[in-house]
N, C-alpha and C positions, 0 to 999 in steps of 0.2 A: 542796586538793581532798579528795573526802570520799566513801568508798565508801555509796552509796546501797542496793546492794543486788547478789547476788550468787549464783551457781547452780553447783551443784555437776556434772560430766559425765561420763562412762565414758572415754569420750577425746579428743586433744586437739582443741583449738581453731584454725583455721587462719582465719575472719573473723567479719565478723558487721556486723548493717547494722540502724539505726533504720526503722523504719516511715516512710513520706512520710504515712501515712491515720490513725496513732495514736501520739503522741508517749511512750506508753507503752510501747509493744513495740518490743522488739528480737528480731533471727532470727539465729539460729547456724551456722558451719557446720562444721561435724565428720569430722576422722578415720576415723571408723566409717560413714562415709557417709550420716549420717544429718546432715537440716535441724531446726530447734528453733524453737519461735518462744518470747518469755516475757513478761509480763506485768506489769510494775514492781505493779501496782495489784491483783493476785491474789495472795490467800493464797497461800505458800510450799508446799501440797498439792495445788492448783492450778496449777504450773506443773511442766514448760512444758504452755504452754495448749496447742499446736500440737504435729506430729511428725510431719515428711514423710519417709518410709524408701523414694524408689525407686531413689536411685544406691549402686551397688554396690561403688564404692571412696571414697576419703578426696575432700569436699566442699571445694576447694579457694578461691571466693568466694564472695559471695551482695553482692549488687546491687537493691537496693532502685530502682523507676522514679519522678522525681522528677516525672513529668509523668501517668502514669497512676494513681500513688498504692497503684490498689487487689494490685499483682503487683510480684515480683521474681524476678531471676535467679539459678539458681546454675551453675557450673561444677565440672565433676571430674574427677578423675584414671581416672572409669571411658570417657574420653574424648565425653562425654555435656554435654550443655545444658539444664537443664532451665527451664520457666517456672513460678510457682502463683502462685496465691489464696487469701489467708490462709482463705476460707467454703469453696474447691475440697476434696474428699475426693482427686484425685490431680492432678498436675502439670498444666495445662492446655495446655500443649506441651514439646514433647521433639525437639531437633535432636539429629541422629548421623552429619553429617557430620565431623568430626574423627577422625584417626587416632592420636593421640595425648595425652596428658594437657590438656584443657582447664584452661587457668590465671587466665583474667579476664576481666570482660568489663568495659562499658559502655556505657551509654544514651543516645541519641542526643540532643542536646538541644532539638529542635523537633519529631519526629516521636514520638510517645508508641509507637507499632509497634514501633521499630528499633532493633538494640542491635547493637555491636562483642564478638566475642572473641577471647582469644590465646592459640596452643596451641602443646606443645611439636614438631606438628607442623613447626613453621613457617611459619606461615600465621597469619592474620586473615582475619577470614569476618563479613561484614554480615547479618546474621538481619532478615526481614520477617515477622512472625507473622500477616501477611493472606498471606503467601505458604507454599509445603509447603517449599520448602528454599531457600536460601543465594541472596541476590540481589548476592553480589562475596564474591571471594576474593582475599586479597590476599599477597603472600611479600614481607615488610617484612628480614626478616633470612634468612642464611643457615644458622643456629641457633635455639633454642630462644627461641620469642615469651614471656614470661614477664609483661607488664604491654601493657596499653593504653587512652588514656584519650580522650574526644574532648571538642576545644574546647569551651568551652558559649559561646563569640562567635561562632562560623565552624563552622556544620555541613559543612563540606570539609576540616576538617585533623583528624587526630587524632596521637598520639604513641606509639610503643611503644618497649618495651624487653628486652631480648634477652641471652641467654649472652656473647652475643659483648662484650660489656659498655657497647653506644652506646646513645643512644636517638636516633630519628629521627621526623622529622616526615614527613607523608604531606596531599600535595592527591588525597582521593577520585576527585577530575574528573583528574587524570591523575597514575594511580598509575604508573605504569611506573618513576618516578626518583621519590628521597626529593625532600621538599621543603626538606628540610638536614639535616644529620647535626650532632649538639653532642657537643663532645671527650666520649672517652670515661672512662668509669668504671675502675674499676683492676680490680673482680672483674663478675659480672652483675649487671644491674640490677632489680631488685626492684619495684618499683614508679613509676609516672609519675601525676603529676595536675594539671592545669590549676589552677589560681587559677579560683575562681568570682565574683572581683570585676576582674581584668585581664585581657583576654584573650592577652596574649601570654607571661601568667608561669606557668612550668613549673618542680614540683618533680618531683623525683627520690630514691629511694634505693638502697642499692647493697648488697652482700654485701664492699664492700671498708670497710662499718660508716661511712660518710659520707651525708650530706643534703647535696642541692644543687641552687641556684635559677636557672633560667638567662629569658631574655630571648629568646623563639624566635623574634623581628621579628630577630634576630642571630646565628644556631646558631653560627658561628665565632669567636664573640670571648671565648667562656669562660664558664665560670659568675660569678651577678653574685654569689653568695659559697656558700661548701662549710662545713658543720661535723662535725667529727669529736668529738662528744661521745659517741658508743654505743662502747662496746669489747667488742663483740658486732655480725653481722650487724645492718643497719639494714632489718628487711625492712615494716614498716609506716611508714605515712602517709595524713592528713588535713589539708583545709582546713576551718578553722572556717566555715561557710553565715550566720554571722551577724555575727561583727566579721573587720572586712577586715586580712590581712595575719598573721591569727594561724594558726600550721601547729602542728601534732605530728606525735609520730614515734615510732614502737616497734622494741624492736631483741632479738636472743636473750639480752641482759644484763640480760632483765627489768627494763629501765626503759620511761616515758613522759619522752620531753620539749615543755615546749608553750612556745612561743616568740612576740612580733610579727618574724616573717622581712622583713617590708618594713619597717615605721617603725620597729626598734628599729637601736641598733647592730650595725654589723656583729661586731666581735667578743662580742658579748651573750653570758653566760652563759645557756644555757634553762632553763625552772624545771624539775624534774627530780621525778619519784615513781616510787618501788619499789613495780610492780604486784605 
């Protein structure tokens, strides 16, 4: 692996998300509560090309929409939501329903409108941006929603994950009761994400510094394998959108590991780089 190219920023880095509309831009989102967008292909005085300043605390994701292409989401700790357009001069929608630290969202997989987020309120709240506010509110945990990701098979199920350290699956059409709960983590859970090639396979990461792959056609039978290779919080993760089965995963030990989680061995070492 081979750093391509690289941006200096005031402060820290908390995500950041590829363009769906230009394979050259990626958008930042920042501590300072500022978004960034940057330019692989622009002079180095020329970036960042972009610079959205309306949330007023630390930008906690940013979500790029794989179906509308041209807007993404971010979430923040100013308990705000905001929408833009790389050509919009300011956000082109702004939810404030949340009473607390907005943590993640995600996009629906059929409807280009509708997107999931998770707050430390505890709560999940389905956003329609043809509608003024929240078309479902949902209280997934009795704690702090920290991650939530929705099927891209079954726009009915999505996953979150929570302080309390489970993650659960949820049928939209009748949320009242999880639609399985999978053993839990040792500390909170950090992140959840569907497989974009199976629809029943869910990764996880956790702040007890493990990745782990479970089979949610089964939430009771265990993960189908856990690696504890971070010795640090494991608080990122991705599926590779183009070879199937290949995951990475970032952790506060300043590593990347990128692994095949399906076709390799189970006990595989993952190839590992000091970001």
């Amino acid at each position: 692996m081979q750093e391509i190219a690289a941006f200096d920023t005031l402060d820290g880095l908390y995500d950041c998300a590829w363009s769906e509309a230009n394979e050259h831009v990626v958008v930042s989102a920042s501590g300072d509560g500022s978004v960034r967008a940057y330019d692989l292909t622009a002079p180095p005085p020329a970036n960042p090309v972009r610079l959205f300043a309306e949330h007023t605390h630390e930008v906690h994701s940013v979500n790029w929409s794989p179906l509308r292409r041209d807007c993404f989401v971010t979430t923040s700790w100013d308990d705000s939501v905001k929408v833009w357009a790389m050509e919009a001069p300011h956000s082109i929608r702004t939810f404030q329903e949340h009473s607390y630290c907005v943590y993640s969202s995600a996009w629906c997989p059929t409807d280009p409108e509708v997107f999931v987020t998770a707050s430390g309120d505890c709560t999940c709240k389905i956003f329609d941006m043809r509608k003024p506010t929240s078309s479902m509110t949902l209280r997934p945990h009795d704690f702090e929603v920290l991650c939530v990701d929705w099927n891209k098979y079954d726009d009915h199920v999505i996953a979150t994950g929570s302080v309390d350290k489970s993650v659960r699956l949820w049928d939209l059409r009748q949320p009242r009761l999880p639609l399985g709960i999978l053993p839990p983590h040792e500390y909170a859970v950090r992140k959840v994400l569907f497989s974009p090639f199976q629809p029943g396979l869910l990764a996880s990461c956790s702040y007890d510094m493990t990745v782990a792959l479970w089979d949610t056609t089964r939430p009771a039978a265990g993960p189908l394998q856990r690696w504890g290779h971070h010795t640090e919080f494991a608080v990122g993760l991705d599926w590779s959108s183009l070879a199937e089965g290949v995951l990475a995963s970032t952790g506060w030990d300043g590593m990347t590991y990128v692994w095949d989680a399906v076709g390799g061995n189970p006990g595989q070492t993952p190839r590992r780089w000091a970001m």
